[in-house]
C-alpha positions as CSV (number, residue, x, y, z in Angstrom):
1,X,-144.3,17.7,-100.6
2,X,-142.0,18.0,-97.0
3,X,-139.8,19.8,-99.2
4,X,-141.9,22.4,-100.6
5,X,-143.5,22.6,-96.8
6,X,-140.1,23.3,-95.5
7,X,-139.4,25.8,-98.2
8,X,-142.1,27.6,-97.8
9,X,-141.3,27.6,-93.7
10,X,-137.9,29.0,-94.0
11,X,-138.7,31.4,-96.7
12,X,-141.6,33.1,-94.1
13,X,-138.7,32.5,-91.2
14,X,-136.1,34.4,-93.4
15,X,-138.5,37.1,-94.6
16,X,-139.8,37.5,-90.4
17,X,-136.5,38.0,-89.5
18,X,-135.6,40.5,-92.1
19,X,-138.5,42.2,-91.5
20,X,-138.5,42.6,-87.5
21,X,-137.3,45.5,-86.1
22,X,-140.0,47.3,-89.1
23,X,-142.7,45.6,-87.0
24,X,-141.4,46.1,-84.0
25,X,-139.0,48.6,-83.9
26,X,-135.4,48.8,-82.4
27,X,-134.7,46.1,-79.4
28,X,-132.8,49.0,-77.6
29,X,-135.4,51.1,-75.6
30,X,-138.3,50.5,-78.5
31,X,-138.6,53.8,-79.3
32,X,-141.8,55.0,-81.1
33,X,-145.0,53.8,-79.2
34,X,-142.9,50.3,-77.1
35,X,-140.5,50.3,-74.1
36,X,-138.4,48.4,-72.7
37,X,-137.4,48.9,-68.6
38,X,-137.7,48.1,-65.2
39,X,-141.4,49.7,-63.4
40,X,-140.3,51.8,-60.8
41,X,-143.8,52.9,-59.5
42,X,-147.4,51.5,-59.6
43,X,-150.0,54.0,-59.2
44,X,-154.0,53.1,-59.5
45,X,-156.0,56.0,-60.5
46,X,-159.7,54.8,-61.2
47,X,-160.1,52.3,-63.3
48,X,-156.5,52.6,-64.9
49,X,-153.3,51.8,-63.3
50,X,-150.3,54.2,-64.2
51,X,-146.7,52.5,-64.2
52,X,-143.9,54.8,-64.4
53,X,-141.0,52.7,-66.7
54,X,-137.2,53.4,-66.1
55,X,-135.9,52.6,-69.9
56,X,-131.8,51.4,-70.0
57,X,-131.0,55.4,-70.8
58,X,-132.4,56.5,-67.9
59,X,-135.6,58.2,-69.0
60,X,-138.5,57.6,-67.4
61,X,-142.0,57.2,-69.3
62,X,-145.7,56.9,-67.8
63,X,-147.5,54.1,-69.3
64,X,-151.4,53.7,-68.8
65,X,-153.3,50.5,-69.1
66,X,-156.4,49.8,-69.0
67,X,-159.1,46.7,-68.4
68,X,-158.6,45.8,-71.9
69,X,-154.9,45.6,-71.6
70,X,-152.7,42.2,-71.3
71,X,-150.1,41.1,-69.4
72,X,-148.1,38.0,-70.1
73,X,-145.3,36.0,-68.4
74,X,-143.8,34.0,-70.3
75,X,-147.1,31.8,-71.6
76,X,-149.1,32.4,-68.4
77,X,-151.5,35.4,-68.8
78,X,-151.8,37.9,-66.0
79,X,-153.9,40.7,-64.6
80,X,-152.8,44.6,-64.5
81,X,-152.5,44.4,-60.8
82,X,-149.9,41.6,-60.6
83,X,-147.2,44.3,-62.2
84,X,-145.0,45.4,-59.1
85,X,-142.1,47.7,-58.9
86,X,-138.7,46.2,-59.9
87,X,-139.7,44.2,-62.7
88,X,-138.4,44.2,-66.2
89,X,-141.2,44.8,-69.3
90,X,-141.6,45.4,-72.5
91,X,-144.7,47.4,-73.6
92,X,-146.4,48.0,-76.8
93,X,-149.1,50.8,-77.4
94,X,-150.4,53.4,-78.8
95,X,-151.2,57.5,-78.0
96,X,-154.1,58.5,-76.6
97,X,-156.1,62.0,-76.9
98,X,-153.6,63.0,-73.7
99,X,-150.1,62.2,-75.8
100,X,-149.3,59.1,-73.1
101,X,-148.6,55.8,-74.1
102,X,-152.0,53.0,-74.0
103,X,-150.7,50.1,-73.1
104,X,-152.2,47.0,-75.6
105,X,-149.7,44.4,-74.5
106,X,-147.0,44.2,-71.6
107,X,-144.9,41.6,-71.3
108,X,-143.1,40.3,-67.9
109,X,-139.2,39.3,-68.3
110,X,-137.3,37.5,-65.5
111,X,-134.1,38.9,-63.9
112,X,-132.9,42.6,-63.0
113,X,-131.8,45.0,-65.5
């Protein structure tokens, strides 16, 4: 039984990794709907906050979030409001009817870029 257990563990494992960056796209800058920077402004505008990100090529990108959007560092879960410029994220989306990126998920990484 362990065996078949670990089979079957290292089989999803092997398949996961094989199958990442279709998931998630590339690790360098994300591309698509994702990014991967430092925030180099904060701005609330009603009930959204606006974060401009500064991605590793230099481009900077508007991301919007909203009340329904979630901020984790590391296992701890945060609010919106505890983003501040100079930290390094990585945030998943989608469009919305205004072509910016929705932010579903932002996670907070330690360090400087």
């Amino acid at each position: 039984m362990g065996v078949w257990v670990g089979r079957g563990q290292s089989e999803f494992s092997y398949k996961w990794a094989e199958n990442y960056h279709k998931n998630f796209g590339p690790v360098r800058g994300m591309g698509g709907h994702g990014i991967f920077g430092s925030i180099i402004k904060v701005e609330v505008s009603g009930n959204s906050n606006i974060l401009t990100i500064k991605a590793q090529n230099g481009a900077e990108t508007a991301i919007i979030t909203t009340e329904r959007t979630i901020v984790l560092a590391g296992p701890q879960q945060l609010n919106v409001s505890d983003l501040k410029d100079g930290q390094i994220i990585t945030v998943i989306g989608s469009p919305n009817q205004q072509g910016q990126i929705e932010a579903k998920l932002i996670r907070i990484f330690p360090g400087k870029i």
